[in-house]
C-alpha positions in Angstrom: -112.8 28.4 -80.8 -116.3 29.6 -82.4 -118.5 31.6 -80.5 -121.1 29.5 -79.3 -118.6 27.2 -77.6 -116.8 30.6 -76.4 -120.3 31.5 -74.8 -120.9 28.4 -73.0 -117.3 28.1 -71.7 -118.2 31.6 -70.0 -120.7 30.1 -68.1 -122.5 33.0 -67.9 -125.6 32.6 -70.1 -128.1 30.2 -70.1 -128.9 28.4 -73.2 -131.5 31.2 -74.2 -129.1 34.2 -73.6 -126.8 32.3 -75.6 -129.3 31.7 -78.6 -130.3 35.1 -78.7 -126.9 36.6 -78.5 -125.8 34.1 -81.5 -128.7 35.4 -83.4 -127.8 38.5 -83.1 -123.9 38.1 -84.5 -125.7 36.2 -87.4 -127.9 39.6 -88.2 -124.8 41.7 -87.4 -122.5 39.8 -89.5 -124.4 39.4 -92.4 -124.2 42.6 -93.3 -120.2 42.6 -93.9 -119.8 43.7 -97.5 -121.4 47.2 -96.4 -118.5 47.8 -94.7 -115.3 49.3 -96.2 -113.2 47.8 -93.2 -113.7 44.4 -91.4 -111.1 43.7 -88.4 -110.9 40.1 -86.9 -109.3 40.8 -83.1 -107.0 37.5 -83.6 -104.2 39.6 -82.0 -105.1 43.0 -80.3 -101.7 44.7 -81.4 -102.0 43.9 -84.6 -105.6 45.3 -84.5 -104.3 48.6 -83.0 -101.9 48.9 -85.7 -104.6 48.1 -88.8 -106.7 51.1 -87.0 -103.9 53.4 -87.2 -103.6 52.2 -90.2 -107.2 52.6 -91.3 -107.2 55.8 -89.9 -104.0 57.3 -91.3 -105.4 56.4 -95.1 -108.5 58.1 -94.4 -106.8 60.8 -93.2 -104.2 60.8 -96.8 -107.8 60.3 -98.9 -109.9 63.3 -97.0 -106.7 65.2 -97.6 -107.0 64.5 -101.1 -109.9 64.9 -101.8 -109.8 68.8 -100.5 -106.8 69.2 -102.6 -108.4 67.8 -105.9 -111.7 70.2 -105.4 -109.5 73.0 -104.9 -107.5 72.8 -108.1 -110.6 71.6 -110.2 -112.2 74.9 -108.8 -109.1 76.7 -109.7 -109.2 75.1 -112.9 -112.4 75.8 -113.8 -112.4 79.8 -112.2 -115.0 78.8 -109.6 
């Protein structure tokens, strides 16, 4: 089910509300590719796991990272 029809199945917002509110996830998701991550909440456990996920690999590339600049300075007699 899109959004739109998600909206008005609510029954919460008036057609205005729900205008604004889908002009608002146009803005919002036009700007996709500056992200590095994009989630689609299809299935919430599966969402939790892709943010451990996410966050685990961050964690592995910060880690990394401190590693590499420490041997380059090493390296290099910084």
């Amino acid at each position: 089910m899109n959004l739109k029809k998600r909206l008005i199945k609510r029954g919460r917002d008036n057609k205005k509300d729900i205008n604004l509110r889908l002009s608002y996830a146009i803005k919002e998701i036009s700007h996709y590719s500056e992200y590095s991550y994009i989630l689609i909440n299809q299935n919430v456990m599966q969402t939790v796991n892709d943010i451990v996920h996410i966050i685990k690999n961050n964690l592995i590339l910060e880690k990394n990272r401190k590693l590499t600049a420490k041997k380059i300075k090493t390296l290099i007699n910084f």
